[in-house]
Structure formats: structure tokens, C-alpha cells
C-alpha positions in Angstrom: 318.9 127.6 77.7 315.4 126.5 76.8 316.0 124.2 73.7 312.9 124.9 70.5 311.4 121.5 71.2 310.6 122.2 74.9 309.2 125.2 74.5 307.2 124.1 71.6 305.5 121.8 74.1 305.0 124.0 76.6 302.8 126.1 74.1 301.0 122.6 72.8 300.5 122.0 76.8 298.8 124.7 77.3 297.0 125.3 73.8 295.4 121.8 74.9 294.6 123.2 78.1 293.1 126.3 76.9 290.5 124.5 74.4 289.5 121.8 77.5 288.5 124.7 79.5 287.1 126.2 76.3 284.8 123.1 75.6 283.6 122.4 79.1 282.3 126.6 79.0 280.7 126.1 75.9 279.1 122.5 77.5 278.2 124.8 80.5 276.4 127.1 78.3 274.5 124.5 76.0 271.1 124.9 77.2 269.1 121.4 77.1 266.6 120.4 74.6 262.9 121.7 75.1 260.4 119.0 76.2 257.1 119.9 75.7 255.0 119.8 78.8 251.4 120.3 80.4 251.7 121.2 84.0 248.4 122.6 85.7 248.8 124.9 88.7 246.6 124.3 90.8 244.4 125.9 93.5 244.1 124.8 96.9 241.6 125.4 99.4 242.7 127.8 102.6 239.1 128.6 103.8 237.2 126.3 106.2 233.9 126.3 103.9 235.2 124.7 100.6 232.1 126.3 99.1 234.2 129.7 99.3 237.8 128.6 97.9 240.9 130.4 97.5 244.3 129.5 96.5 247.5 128.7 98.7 250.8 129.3 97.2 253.6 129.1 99.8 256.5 130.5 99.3 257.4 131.2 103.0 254.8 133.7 103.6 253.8 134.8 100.5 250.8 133.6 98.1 253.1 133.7 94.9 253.9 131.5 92.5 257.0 131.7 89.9 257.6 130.3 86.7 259.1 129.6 83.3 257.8 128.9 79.8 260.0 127.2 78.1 260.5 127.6 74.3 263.0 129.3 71.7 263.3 132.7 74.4 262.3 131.5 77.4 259.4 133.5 79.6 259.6 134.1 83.2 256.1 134.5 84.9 254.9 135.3 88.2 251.3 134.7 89.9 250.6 136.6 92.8 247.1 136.5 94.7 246.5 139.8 95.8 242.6 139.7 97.4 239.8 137.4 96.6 239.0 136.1 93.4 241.9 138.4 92.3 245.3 137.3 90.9 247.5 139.2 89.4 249.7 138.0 86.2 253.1 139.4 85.2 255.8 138.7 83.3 260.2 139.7 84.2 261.0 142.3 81.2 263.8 143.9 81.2 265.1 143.3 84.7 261.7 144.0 86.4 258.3 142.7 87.3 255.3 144.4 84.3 252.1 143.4 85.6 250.2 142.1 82.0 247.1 141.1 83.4 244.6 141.0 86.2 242.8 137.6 86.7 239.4 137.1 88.6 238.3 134.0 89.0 235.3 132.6 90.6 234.8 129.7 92.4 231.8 126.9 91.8 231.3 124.1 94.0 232.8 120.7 93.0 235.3 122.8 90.6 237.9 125.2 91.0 239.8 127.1 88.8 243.4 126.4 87.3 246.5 127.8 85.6 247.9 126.0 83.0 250.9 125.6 81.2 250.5 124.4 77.7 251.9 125.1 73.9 248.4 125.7 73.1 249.2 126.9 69.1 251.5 124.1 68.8 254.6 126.4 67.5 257.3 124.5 70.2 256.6 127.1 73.0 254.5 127.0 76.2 251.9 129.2 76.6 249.8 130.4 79.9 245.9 129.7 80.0 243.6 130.6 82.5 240.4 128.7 83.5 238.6 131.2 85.4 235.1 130.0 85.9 232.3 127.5 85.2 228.4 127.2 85.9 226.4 124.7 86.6 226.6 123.0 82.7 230.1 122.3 82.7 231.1 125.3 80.8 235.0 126.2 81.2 235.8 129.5 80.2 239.5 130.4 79.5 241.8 133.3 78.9 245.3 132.7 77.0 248.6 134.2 76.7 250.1 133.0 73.8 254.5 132.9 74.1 256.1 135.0 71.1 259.3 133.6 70.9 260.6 136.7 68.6 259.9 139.0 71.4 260.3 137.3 74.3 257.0 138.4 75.7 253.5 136.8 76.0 250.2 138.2 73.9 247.1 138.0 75.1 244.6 136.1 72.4 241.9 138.7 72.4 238.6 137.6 71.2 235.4 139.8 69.6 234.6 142.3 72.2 231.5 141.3 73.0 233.4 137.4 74.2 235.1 140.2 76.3 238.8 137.8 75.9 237.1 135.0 77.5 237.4 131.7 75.3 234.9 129.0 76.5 236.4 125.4 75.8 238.7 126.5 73.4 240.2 123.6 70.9 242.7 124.4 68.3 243.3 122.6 65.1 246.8 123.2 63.9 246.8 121.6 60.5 243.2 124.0 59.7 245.0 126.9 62.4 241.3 127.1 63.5 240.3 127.6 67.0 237.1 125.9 67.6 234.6 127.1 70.8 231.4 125.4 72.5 229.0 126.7 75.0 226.3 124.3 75.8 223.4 125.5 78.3 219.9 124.3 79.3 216.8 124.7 77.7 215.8 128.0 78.5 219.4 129.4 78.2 222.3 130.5 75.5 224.2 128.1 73.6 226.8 129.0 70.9 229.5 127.3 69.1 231.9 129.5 67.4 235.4 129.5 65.3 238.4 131.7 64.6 240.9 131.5 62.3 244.7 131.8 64.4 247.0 134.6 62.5 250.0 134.5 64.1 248.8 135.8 67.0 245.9 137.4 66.1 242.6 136.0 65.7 240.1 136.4 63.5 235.9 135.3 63.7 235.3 133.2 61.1 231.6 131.4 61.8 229.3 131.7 64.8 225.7 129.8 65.9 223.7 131.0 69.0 220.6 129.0 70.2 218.8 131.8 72.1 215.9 129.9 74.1 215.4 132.5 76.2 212.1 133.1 74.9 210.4 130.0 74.7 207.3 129.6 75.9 207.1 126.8 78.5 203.8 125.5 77.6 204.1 125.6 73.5 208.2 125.0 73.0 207.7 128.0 70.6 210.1 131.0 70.8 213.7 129.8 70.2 215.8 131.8 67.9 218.8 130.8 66.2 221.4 133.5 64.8 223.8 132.8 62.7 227.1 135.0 62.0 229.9 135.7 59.9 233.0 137.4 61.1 233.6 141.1 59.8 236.1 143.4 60.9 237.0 141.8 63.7 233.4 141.4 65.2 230.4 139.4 64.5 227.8 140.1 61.7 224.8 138.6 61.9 223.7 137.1 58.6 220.8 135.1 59.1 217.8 134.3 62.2 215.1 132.1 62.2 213.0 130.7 64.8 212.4 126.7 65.7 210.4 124.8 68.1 212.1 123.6 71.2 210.8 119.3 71.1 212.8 118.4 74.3 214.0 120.2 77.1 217.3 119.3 78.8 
């Protein structure tokens, strides 16, 4: 007959057992710490004039590209180039690919576009930006997809509608939650430089300058307007113009 002790053992044996396997699931399942990264997709040339650039994503024989933003609920994300100058953006939700965007992007010589991966509000998860194109000033105009962690799905920052989404140079100040823009041009162009203030993941036009020198006459410098706005109801207000004379010419 099996005495008390040994079958007290037995249990302990396997009790000990039982929380080993336990702890090595629960090890299993620990997911590891978030490091916060900058990783820029970027595009590669698959045309013989560079001057026309595409992209090249391989995988096997597709031009697709899959991914994952890390943060409190990670996002996964998918690029897929579906004609020229066309790509288009989706996000895994519920056990299938929802297409959230379509990019367009166009090509300048000397710079291509790029897809980056960056915790652009600096809340501990990465978000998606899009560089889609430049001119010749060095302009760099962006789209982003902000990562709400509380959903698990990514927002699109929309500007005022006349930006039409498109952020140029954006820069944002964490400590101010202030978005600050710049668009620099010649002499006879548009510049502006604008800022929005970042609610959750909303935001909201705050100030805005535009140097219009599209009038200037060549021969006097006369003719440059500058406008000046205040954000109202989610669009731009202009509160004040005046005119100046341009002295030197970029």
C-alpha cells in the first residue's frame, strides 16, 4: 500500500512540475520591451531612365511590402504598389486587409520619395509618414498616420482643407504639442510658415504667414503681399494683409 509520505511527494513532484511549465508559458508570452525606432523604407529605381523612378519591393513576385508598428497595440501595415505613382496603404483589422489610404507620389530628379516609420507625436508608438513629393526648393511634403494605441488602428492627421492633408516639413514640439510647418519658395512664388496645435489626434490651426510674390513687378520689386491668419473652425481666417517691397530676389 502506498504509504501518506509517498504520495505526498508524488503531488509536490508534480505541483513543481506543473508551475515550471507554467512559468516558461508565461516567459513565452512576455512580449519584449518597445525600442523606439526610425526605419525609412525606401524606394528603388526599376526603370532604366532614373529620371522616371518607381519602387521595387520583392517579395517573390510581388511589389509589396509588410510591416509592423510597434507600441502599446501593435499595428500591422501593408504597402502595395499598384500602378505608377500609386501606392496603396492598408492596415490588418479584424482578420483582413482595409485599404486606409491611397498614396501618389511623384518623382523629382536627385530625390525620391520615402515611407517612414517614426513615433512622430512622441506618445511611445510608431507612426507611418509619407514623403510624397518635392520641387525644385527643397520642399518635402508629408502625409501622417498617427498609431492610436486605444484602438489599435492608425488616424490620419488631417490638416485645413485647403493643405488638402499634405503637411510640408512638418516638426513637432512635444513639450508646446505644437506642430510647426515651412514652405520656402523663390521670389516670384508662395511661401508660408504655419502651426497647429496637436489634440490628441486632432489638429487644430493655430497661426499662419503667406508671402505671396506672385505679383511683383520685375522691374520695381513692388507687389508682394503678405497675409496673415488665425485659425477658426478648423480653417484659416485671414486677419490681416499688407503689401511690401521685394529688395532681393532669391
Amino acid at each position: 500500500m502506498e504509504t501518506r509520505k509517498n504520495r505526498n511527494g508524488r503531488n509536490n513532484g508534480a505541483g513543481i512540475i506543473l508551475a515550471a511549465c507554467l512559468a516558461m508559458c508565461m516567459l513565452s508570452c512576455v512580449k519584449p520591451k518597445i525600442v523606439r525606432r526610425n526605419v525609412e523604407i525606401t524606394f528603388t529605381s526599376v526603370m532604366t531612365n532614373e529620371e522616371q523612378d518607381s519602387i521595387n519591393w520583392t517579395s517573390g513576385n510581388k511589389l509589396r511590402n509588410e510591416f509592423e508598428l510597434n507600441g502599446n497595440n501593435p499595428i500591422r501595415c501593408a504597402l502595395t504598389v499598384v500602378a505608377d505613382e500609386s501606392v496603396v496603404f492598408s492596415q490588418y483589422i479584424n482578420e483582413h486587409w482595409q485599404t486606409i489610404d491611397t498614396l501618389r507620389y511623384s518623382v523629382f530628379p536627385g530625390a525620391t520619395p520615402a515611407f517612414r516609420i517614426t513615433d512622430f507625436n512622441q506618445d511611445g508608438n510608431e507612426d507611418f509618414m509619407c514623403w510624397t513629393h518635392t520641387n525644385v526648393h527643397g520642399n518635402e511634403w508629408e502625409q501622417i498616420f498617427l498609431n492610436n494605441s486605444a484602438t489599435g488602428e492608425l488616424q490620419k492627421l488631417h490638416t485645413t482643407p485647403d493643405e488638402e492633408n499634405v503637411w510640408c516639413a512638418p516638426q513637432y514640439n512635444a513639450k508646446t504639442k505644437i506642430i510647426s510647418c515651412t514652405e520656402v519658395s523663390g521670389a516670384y512664388r508662395i511661401s508660408s510658415e504655419y502651426t497647429y496645435k496637436l489634440d490628441g489626434f486632432t489638429a487644430v490651426p493655430v497661426n499662419k504667414e503667406v508671402q505671396d510674390n506672385t505679383q511683383i513687378d520685375i522691374y520695381t520689386g513692388e507687389g508682394a503681399e503678405i497675409r496673415k491668419y488665425n485659425g477658426k473652425n478648423g480653417k484659416w481666417k485671414v486677419i490681416k494683409t499688407e503689401t511690401e517691397e521685394i529688395t532681393e530676389q532669391e
